[in-house]
N, C-alpha and C positions, 0 to 999 in steps of 0.2 A: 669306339666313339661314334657318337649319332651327329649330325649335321644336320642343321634347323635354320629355314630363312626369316627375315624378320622384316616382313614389306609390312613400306608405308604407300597407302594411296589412298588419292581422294575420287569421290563420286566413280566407285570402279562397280563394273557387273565380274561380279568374284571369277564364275567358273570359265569368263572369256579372257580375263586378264591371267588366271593362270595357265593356258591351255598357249596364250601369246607370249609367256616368261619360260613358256617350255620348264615349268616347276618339276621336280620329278625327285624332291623329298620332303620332308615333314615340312611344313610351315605355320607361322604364324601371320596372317594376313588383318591388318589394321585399315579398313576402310572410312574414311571420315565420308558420309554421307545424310548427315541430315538424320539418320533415321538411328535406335539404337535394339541392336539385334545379334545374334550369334548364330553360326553352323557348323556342319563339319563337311568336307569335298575331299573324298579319297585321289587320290592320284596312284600314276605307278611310282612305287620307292616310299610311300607316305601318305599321311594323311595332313591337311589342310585347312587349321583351324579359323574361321573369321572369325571377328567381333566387328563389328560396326556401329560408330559412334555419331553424336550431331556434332561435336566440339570439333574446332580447325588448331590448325598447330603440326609443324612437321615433329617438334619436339615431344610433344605432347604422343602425340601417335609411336614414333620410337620407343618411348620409356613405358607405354601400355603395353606394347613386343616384347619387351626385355623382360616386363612382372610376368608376361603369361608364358614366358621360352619354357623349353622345358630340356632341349637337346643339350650336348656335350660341349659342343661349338655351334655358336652361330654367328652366322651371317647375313648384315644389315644390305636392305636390298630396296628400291625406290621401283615403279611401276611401268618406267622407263627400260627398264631393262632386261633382257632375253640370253640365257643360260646356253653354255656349249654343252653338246653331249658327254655326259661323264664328267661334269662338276664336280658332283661329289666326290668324289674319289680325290680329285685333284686337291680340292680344300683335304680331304683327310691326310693324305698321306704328304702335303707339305706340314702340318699337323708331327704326325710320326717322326715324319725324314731330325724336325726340330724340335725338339721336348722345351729347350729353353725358350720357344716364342711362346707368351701369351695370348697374343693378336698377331694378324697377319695383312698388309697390307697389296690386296693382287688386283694384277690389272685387268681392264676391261677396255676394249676399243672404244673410243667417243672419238666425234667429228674433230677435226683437226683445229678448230676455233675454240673447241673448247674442254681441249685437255689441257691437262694442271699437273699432268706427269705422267712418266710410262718408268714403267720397272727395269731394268735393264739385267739386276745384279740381286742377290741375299746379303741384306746388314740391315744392320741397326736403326731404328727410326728414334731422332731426339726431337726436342723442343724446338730446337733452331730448323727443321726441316719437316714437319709433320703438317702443316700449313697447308701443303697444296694436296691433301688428299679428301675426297671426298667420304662420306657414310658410306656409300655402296662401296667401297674397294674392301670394309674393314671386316675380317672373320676373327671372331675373340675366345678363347676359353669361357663359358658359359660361369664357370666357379669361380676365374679371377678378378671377373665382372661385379658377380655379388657380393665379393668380398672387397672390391674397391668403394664401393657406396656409389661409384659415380652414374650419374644419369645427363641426358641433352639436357640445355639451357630449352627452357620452353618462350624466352624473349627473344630466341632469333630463329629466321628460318622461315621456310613459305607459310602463312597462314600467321603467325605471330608480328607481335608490332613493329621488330626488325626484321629487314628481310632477309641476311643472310648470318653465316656462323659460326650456325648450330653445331655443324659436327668438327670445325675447326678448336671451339671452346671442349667440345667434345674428347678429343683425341691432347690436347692440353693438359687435361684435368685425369687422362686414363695415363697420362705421364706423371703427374705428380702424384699421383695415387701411386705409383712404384709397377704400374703394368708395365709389362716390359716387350715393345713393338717392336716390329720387323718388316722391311717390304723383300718382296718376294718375285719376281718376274713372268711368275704362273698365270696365263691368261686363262681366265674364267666365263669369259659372256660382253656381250655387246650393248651400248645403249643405242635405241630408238627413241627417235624424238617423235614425240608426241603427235596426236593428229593436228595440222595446221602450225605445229612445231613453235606454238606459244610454251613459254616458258612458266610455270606456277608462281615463280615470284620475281624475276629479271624483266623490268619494263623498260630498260634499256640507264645511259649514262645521265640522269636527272637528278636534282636535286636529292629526292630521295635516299637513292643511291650511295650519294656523297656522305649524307647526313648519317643515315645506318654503319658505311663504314669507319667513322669516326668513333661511333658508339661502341662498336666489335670493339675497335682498337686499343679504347679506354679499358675492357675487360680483359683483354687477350696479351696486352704489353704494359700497361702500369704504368709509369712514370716517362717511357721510352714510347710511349703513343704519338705524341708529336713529330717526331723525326721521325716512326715509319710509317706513319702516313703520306708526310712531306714524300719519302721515297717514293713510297708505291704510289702516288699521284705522278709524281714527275716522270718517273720509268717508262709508265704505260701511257705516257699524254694525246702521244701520237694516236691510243686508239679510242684511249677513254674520253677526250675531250676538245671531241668537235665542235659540238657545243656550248657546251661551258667554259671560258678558261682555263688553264690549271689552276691558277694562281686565286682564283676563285672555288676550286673544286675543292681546295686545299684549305682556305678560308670556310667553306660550310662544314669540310670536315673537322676541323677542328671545335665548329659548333657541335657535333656530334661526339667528340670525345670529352666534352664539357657536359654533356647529358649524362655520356655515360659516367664519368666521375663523380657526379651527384648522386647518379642511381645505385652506386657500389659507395658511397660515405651511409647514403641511407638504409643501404642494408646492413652495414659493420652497427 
């Protein structure tokens, strides 16, 4: 089996951001920069294909990775983040060790504000628990991908009109397509936050904010969008809403799951 990464980034100088991801096999690198061009940047273990586009979209840019992958497995990978020696390996042979996973869920060190999960154990990833994972955790069988049809929502996610998701609609949709997920406890790489450690699409708990989550909500739980959102508003109040009331945060978002429920009658 070959292992292929599949980075999104924006406005990146190719051969400095792969040399700071410590890349060291085949890749696929999606640069949204203004400009539209291709090359290729040998590394050791691979080679290194960009394309660089002017279109923005986190979605967008993952699903131009997935047409051009070419590897056995690959693995989705954001610009934020820098690789332990012997990744590969690691991705292959949790691969091997499990014939029955066809995506793999591994963790990565992120600051302690803003992880959404650490692996502890191997089992099974459902519906009801695949939520708190991000894109970069996910390596997938490259075959059970194309034969799922599924691709990112290109309406959520940095650069598109909502801000967030992408890859929670994502990892939804590779479940009911019949992919069959697993997390896994194999640490693979670490994120770095950014220079000046702005976030590409998190401007903090605003409006916004509110109104997007609402939206996800309407696509992501259906008829059950109201009561979890009610939750995950009240849950987290104490950190989400200093500013805003809950009681209000809750009030916009359900303005937001009223969008989204129009936006999904208008597409049936």
């Amino acid at each position: 089996m070959k292992l292929e990464l599949l980075i999104s980034a924006v406005n990146a100088e190719p051969e400095s951001l792969i040399r700071k991801m410590r890349v060291a096999t085949d890749a696929v690198l999606i640069n949204q920069c203004g400009r539209e061009e291709s090359a290729e940047i040998k590394v050791d273990g691979g080679c290194v294909r960009v394309f660089s586009f002017a279109e923005k979209g986190v979605g967008k840019s993952r699903n131009r990775a997935i047409d051009a992958a070419q590897g056995d497995i690959v693995l989705f990978a954001d610009d934020d983040i820098v690789y332990e020696d012997g990744y590969e390996k690691r991705v292959l042979a949790e691969f091997e060790a499990h014939p029955e996973a066809e995506a793999l869920f591994f963790n990565l060190e992120v600051c302690p504000e803003r992880r959404t999960y650490f692996n502890t154990d191997y089992k099974r990833v459902h519906i009801w628990n695949g939520g708190r994972y991000p894109a970069y955790s996910i390596a997938v069988r490259r075959e059970a991908l194309v034969r799922s049809g599924v691709r990112f929502s290109e309406l959520f996610g940095g650069g598109a009109k909502y801000s967030c998701g992408e890859d929670s609609l994502f990892i939804r949709d590779c479940l009911k397509a019949g992919i069959k997920m697993y997390r896994t406890p194999v640490l693979i790489g670490k994120e770095e936050p950014r220079e000046g450690g702005e976030s590409t699409w998190f401007k903090g708990y605003d409006e916004k904010y509110f109104f997007d989550r609402g939206v996800l909500y309407a696509h992501l739980y259906g008829a059950l969008a109201a009561p979890m959102g009610l939750r995950y508003v009240y849950t987290k109040k104490s950190v989400m809403c200093r500013d805003i009331p809950w009681k209000q945060a809750y009030k916009i978002l359900k303005k937001g799951i009223k969008e989204g429920r129009d936006g999904l009658r208008n597409i049936r």
